[in-house]
C-alpha positions in Angstrom: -33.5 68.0 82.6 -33.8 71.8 83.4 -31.6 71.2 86.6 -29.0 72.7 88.6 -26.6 70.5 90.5 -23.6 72.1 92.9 -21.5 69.9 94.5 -18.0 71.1 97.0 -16.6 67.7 95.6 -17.2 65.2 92.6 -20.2 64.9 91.1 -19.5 60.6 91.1 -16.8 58.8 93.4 -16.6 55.3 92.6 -14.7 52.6 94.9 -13.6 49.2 94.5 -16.1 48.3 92.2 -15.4 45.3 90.5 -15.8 44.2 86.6 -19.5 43.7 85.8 -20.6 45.5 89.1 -22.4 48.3 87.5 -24.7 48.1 84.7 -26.0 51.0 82.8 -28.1 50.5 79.6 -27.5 54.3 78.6 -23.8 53.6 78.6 -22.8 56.9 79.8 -22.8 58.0 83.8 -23.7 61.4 83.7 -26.4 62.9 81.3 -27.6 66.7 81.1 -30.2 67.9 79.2 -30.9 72.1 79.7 -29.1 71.4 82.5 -26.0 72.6 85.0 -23.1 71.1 86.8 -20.8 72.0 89.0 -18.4 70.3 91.1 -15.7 71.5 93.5 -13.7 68.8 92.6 -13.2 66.1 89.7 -16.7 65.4 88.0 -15.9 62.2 88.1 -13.1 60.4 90.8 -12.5 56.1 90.7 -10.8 54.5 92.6 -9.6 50.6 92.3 -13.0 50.3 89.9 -12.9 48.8 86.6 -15.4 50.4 84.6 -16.3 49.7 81.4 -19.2 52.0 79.0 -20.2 52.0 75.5 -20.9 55.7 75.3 -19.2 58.7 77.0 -19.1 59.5 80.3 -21.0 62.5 80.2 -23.4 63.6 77.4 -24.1 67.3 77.1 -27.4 68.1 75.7 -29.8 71.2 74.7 -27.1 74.2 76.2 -26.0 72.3 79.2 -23.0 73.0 81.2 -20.7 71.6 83.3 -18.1 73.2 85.5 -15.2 71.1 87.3 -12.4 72.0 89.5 -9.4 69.9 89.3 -9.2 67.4 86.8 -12.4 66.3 85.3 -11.4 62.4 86.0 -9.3 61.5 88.5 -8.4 57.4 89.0 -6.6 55.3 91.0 -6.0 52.3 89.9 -8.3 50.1 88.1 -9.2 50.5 84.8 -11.8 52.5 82.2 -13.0 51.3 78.9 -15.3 54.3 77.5 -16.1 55.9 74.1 -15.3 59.4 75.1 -14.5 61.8 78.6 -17.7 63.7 77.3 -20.1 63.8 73.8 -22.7 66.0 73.0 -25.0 67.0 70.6 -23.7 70.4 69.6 -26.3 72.6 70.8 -24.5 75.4 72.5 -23.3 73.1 75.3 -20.5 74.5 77.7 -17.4 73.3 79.5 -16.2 75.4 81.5 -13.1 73.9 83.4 -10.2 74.9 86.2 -7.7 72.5 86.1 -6.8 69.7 84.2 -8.5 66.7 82.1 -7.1 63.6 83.6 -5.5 62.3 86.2 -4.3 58.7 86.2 -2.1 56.9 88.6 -1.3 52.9 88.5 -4.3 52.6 85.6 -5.5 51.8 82.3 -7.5 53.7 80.5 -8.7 53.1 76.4 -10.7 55.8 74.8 -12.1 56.2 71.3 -11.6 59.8 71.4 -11.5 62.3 74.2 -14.4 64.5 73.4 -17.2 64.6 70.8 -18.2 68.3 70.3 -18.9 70.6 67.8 -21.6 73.1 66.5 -22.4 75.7 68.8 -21.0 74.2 71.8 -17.6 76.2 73.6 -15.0 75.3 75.9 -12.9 77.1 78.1 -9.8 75.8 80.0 -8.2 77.6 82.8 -4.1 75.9 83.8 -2.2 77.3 86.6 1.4 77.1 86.7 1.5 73.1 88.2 -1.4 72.0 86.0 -1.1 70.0 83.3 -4.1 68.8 81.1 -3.0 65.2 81.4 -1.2 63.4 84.2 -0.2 59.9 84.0 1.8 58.5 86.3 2.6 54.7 85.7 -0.7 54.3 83.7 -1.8 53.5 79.9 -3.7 55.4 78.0 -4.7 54.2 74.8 -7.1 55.7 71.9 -8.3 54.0 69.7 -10.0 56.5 66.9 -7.9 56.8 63.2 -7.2 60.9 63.8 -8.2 61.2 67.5 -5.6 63.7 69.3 -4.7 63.6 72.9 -4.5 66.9 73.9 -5.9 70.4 72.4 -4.8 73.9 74.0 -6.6 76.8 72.8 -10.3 76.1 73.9 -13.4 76.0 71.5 -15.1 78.9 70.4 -14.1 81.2 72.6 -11.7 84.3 73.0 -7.7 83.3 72.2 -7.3 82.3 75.7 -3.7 82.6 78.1 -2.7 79.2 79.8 -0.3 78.7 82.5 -0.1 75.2 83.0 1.6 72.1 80.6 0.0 70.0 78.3 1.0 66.7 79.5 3.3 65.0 82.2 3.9 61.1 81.9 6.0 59.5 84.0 6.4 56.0 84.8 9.4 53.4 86.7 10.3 51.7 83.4 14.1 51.7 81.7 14.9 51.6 78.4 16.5 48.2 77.3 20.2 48.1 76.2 20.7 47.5 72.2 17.8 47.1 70.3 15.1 44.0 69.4 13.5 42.1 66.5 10.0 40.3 67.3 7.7 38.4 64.3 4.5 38.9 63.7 2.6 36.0 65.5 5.5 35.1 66.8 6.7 35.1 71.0 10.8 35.1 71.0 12.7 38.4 71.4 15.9 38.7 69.7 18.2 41.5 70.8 21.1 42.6 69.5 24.0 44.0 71.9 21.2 43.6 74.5 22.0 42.3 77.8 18.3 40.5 78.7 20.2 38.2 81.8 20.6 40.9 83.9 18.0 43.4 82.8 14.9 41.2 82.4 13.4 38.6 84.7 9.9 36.2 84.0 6.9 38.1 84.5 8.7 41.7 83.3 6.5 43.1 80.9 8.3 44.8 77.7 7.2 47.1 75.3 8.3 47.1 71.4 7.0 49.1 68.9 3.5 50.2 70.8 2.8 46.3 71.7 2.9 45.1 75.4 3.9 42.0 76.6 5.1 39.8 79.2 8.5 37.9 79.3 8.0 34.4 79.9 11.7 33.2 80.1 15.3 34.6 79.1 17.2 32.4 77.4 20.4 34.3 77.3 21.5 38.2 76.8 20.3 37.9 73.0 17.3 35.7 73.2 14.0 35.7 75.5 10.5 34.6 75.3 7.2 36.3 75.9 4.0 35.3 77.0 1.8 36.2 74.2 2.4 36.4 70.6 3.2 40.3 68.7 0.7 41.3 66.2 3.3 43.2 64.1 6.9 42.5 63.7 10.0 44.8 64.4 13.1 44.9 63.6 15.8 46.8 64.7 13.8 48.1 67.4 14.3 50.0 71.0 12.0 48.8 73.6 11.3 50.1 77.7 10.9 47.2 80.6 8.3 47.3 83.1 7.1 51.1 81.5 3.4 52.5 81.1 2.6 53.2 77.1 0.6 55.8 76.0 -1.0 54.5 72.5 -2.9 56.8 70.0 -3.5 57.1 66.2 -4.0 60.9 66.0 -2.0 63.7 67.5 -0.5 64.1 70.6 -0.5 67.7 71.2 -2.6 70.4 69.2 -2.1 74.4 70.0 -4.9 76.4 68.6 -6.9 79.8 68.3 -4.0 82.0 69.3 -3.5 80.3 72.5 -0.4 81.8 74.6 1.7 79.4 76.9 3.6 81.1 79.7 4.8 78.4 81.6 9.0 77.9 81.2 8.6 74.2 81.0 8.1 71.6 78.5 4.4 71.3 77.2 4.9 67.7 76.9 7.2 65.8 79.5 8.2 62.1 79.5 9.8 60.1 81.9 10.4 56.5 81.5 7.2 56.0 78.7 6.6 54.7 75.3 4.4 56.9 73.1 3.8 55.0 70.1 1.7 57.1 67.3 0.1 54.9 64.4 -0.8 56.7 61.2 0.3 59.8 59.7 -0.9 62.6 61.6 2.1 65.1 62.6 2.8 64.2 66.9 2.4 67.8 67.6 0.5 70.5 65.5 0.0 74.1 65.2 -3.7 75.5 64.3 -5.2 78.9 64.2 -3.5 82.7 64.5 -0.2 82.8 66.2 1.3 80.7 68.9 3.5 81.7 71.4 5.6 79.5 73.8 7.4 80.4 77.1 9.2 77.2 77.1 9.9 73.4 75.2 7.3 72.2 73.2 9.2 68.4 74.3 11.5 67.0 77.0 11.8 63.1 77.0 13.7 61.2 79.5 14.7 57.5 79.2 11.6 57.3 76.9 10.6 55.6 73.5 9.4 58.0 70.9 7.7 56.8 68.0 5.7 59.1 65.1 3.5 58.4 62.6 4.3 61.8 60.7 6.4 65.1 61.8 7.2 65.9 65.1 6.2 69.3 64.6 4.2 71.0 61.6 3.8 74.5 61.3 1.1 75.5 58.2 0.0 78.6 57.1 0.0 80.4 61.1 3.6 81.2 63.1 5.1 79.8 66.5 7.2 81.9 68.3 9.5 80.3 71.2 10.6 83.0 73.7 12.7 80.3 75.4 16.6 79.7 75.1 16.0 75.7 76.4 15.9 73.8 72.8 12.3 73.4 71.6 13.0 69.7 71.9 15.2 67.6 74.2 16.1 64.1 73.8 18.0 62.3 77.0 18.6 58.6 76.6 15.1 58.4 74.3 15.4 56.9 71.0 12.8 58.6 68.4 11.4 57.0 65.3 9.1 58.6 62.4 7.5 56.5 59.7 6.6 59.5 57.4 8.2 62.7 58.7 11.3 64.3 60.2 11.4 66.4 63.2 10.2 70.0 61.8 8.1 70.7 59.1 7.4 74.7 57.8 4.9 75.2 54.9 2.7 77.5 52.8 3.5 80.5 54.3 3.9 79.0 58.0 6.8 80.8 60.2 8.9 79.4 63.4 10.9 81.8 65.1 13.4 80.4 67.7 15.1 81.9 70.5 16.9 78.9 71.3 18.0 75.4 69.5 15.2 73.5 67.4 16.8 69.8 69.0 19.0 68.7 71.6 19.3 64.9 71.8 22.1 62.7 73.8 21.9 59.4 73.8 18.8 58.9 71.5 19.1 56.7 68.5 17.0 59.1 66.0 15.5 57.2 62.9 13.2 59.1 60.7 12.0 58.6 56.9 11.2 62.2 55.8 14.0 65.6 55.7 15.1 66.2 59.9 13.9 70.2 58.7 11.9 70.6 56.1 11.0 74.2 54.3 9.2 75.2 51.9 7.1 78.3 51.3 8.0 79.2 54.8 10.0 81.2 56.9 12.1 79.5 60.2 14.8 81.3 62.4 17.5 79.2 64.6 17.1 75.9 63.9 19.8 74.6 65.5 20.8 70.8 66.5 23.0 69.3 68.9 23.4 65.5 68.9 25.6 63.6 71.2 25.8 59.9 70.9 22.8 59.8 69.0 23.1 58.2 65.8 21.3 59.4 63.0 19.0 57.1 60.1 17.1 58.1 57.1 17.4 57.9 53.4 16.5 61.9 53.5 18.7 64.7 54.3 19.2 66.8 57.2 17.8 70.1 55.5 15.5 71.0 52.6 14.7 74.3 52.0 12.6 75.5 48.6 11.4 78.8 48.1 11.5 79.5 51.6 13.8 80.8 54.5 16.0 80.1 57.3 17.9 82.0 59.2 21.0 81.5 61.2 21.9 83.9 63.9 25.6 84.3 65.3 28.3 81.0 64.9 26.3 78.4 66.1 26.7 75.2 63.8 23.1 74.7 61.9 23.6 70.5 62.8 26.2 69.4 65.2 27.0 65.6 65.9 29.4 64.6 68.5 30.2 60.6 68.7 27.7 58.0 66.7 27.7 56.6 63.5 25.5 58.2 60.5 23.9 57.2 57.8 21.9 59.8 56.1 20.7 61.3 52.7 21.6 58.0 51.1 18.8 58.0 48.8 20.0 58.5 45.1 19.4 62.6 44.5 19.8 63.0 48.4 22.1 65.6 50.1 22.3 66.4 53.6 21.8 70.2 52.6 19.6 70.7 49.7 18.8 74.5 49.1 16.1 75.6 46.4 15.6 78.9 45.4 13.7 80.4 42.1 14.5 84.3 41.1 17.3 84.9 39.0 19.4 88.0 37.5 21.4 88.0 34.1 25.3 89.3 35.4 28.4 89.2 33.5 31.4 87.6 34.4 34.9 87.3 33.0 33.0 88.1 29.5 30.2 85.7 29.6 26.8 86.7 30.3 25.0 84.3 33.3 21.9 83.8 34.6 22.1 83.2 38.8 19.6 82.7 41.6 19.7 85.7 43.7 17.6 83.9 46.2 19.3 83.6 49.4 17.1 80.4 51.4 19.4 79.7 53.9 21.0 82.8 55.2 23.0 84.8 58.3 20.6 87.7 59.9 19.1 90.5 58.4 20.8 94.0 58.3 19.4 97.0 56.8 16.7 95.1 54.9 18.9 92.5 53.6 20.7 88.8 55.0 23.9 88.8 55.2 26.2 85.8 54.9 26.3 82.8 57.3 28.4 82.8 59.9 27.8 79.6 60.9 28.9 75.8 59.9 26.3 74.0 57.8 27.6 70.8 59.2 29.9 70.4 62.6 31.4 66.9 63.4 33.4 65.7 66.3 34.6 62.3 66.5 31.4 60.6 64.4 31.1 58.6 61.2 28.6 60.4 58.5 27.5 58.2 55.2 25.9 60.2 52.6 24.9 60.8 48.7 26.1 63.8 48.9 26.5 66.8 51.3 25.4 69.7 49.7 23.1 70.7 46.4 22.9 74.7 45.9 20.1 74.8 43.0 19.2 78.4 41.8 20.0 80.0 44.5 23.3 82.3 46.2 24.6 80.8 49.2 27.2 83.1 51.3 29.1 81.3 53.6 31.5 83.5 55.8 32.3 80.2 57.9 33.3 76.4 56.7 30.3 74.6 55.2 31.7 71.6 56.5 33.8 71.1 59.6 35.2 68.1 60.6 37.3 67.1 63.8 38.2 64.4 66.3 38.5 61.8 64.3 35.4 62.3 62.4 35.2 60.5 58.9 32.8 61.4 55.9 31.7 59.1 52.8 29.9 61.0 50.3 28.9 58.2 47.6 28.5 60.7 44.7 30.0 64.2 44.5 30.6 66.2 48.0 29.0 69.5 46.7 26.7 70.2 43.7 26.1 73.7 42.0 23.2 72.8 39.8 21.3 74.8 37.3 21.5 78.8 38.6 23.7 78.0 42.0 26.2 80.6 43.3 28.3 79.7 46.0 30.1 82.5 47.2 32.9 81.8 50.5 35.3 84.1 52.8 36.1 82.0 54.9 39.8 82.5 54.9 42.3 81.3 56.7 39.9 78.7 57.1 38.5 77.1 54.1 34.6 75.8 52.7 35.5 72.4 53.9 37.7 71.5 57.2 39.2 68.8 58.4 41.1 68.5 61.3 42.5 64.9 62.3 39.6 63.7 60.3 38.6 62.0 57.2 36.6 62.0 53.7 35.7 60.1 51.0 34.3 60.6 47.9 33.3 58.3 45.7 32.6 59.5 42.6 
């Protein structure tokens, strides 16, 4: 109480301490009351220690402060079971940091939450260029708090602050399995499908499905193998990673807030050979607070599992701006599942303005249960997607815009799908393009007096005040297989297309179950696209149902 502590290294190094070694009846290691700390190095730094707490590691109290260089815990192997990295009791406490949060190698960590602040306390964070606020290399992190996020950039109330660093680098020595896996809830046998387990797992590899870890007892043959323990929840249909770290949560991964500005050219979030499995519905990344600007990818996954509980990405209310020409978000041999979302979400006046694609996946099986982009009261510029051998799955379409805007710059197709089969928008009412608008003009034409949507939602660049037509393909397919409700519903609202809505080659094949384009209520669809025409197939195919 009333102290000041300065230390040229960590406040507490801990080494080779065993489980039960250390007793503390306060549950928490470090506790300042009116009091400083400051620490040349990590605050706190563990080494082959496991460590278990009941409370947080550090408790601020009564306008403390505490000031680390370098991460504030650094461990190396062993394992920490803790309620928080620091509490408090929001009472104009500080943290002033340089450098990271964590930094885990060849460890488990489980948290309730990272941090318990609030009131009057701030935080300041200071990343340099090779920072990142979490490092995990072949560790598990887990937390374990309904809502709890990982990671926030921006600081706590303090001036909109300029970060050079990344929010999180995860790496680990897994692969992802070949085919995919069901499992049974209480149950211990793995059955793949187009799996090869013989030669890609061995007794005593451990294998991760849908956020649950667990070792493999025996393999039975390519299809079949047995694990040590049973699952708690069953899969089906389900990619899974081999001898990988997983990082666990049921809140957000990555929050950017109060104006923050990201300068460095790399991806905020980067994932190498891990499984992030997100319970709940929270959206993975999220957007808070004035503007937010980005130097590079929000995401770049590598021979990971993905799994969401809501979008991707939500934008609400503020704006993101991308300076980058890398895609916002790259997939490489890393399937990606949503329960309750699709991969972009723009609302309630919220604006995302790209200077490069929205999504670049290859390889990565993408499953998700909401609309891929969804729009509405919002504005979002250059959303494109390129998918190569990466199969899409959802009942909901691939776009749904309502009283909102995108905007397509130059000849770029808005979705592009090389190789995989497709099955998407197959809900009853779906369409893989469904554009709302809502004003309307009286016109005549040929004699008869109409009512049309002047609204133009999706849309090429604006010229003199005003869009112009599309110049690019809704919907570009080379050598894949699309099943659908329907491709396209145009519902009060002009849509000018100077390019082919639809554009099919290589073999591609399209089955829409209901009819291929609907004008409904107010619609006006208006095409040049000559020679070519508003749908193109070359050495390709299309059914229509109805």
């Amino acid at each position: 109480t009333g102290s000041t502590l300065t230390l040229s290294g960590p406040l507490l190094q801990l080494q080779n301490m065993t489980s039960g070694s250390m007793s503390i009846a306060s549950g928490t290691l470090l506790r300042l009351q009116n009091s400083s700390a400051t620490a040349g190095g990590p605050v706190y730094d563990f080494s082959n220690s496991v460590i278990s707490l009941s409370g947080a590691l550090t408790k601020l109290e009564a306008g403390s402060t505490v000031t680390p260089t370098g991460p504030v815990l650094r461990i190396s192997g062993g394992s920490l079971t803790a309620d928080a990295i620091a509490g408090t009791d929001g009472a104009g406490n500080h943290f002033v940091r340089t450098g990271g949060l964590l930094d885990l190698t060849n460890t488990s960590v489980t948290l309730r939450t990272m941090f318990d602040t609030g009131g009057s306390d701030t935080a300041s964070i200071t990343l340099a260029s090779g920072d990142a606020e979490i490092r995990l290399v072949d560790s598990n992190l887990t937390l374990t708090g309904a809502g709890q996020g990982l990671i926030f950039l921006g600081g706590l109330n303090v001036p909109a602050p300029t970060l050079a660093g990344v929010g999180l680098v995860a790496s680990s020595s897994g692969t992802t399995g070949t085919g995919t896996v069901l499992v049974s809830a209480a149950g211990t046998t793995v059955t793949g499908s187009s799996t090869t387990f013989t030669s890609q797992l061995s007794p005593g590899d451990t294998i991760i499905v849908a956020g649950q870890t667990r070792t493999i007892a025996g393999v039975i043959s390519d299809t079949s193998a047995t694990v040590t323990s049973a699952f708690a929840t069953a899969a089906a249909g389900s990619p899974y990673l081999i001898n990988g770290n997983l990082l666990s949560l049921a809140g957000p991964l990555l929050t950017l807030g109060n104006g923050v500005t990201l300068t460095n050219s790399n991806a905020q979030i980067q994932l190498t050979n891990m499984a992030i499995h997100q319970t709940g519905t929270n959206n993975s990344i999220q957007i808070l607070g004035p503007s937010v600007s980005l130097a590079g990818p929000l995401l770049a996954a590598t021979g990971s599992l993905l799994t969401v509980g809501g979008n991707l990405l939500e934008v609400d209310v503020v704006s993101l701006t991308s300076t980058s020409t890398q895609p916002l978000v790259t997939l490489t041999n890393s399937p990606f599942t949503t329960t309750s979302g699709g991969v972009l979400t723009v609302l309630s006046g919220g604006t995302v303005n790209l200077s490069g694609p929205l999504l670049n996946a290859s390889g990565s099986a993408i499953a998700y249960n909401g609309v891929l982009i969804f729009v509405s009261n919002g504005a979002l510029t250059g959303p494109s997607v390129s998918l190569t051998n990466s199969p899409l799955t959802s009942p909901f379409g691939l776009l749904y815009v309502s009283l909102g805007t995108v905007t397509l710059g130059g000849s770029v197709p808005l979705i592009s799908i090389t190789g995989g089969i497709n099955s998407v928008a197959t809900t009853t009412g779906e369409a893989l393009f469904r554009i709302i608008g809502g004003a309307t003009t009286t016109t005549t034409a040929q004699g008869t007096s109409l009512i049309l949507g002047i609204d133009r939602p999706l849309r090429g660049p604006t010229v003199s005040g005003s869009p112009t037509p599309l110049q690019a393909t809704l919907f570009s397919s080379s050598g894949a297989m699309t099943t659908t409700n329907s491709a396209l519903t145009l519902d009060t609202a002009l849509l000018e297309a100077n390019a082919p809505l639809l554009n099919l080659s290589s073999g591609s094949a399209l089955t829409s179950s209901t009819n291929l384009i609907n004008l409904s209520q107010k619609a006006q669809l208006a095409g040049n696209v000559a020679p070519d025409a508003l749908v193109k197939l070359n050495a390709s195919t299309m059914t229509v149902s109805n």
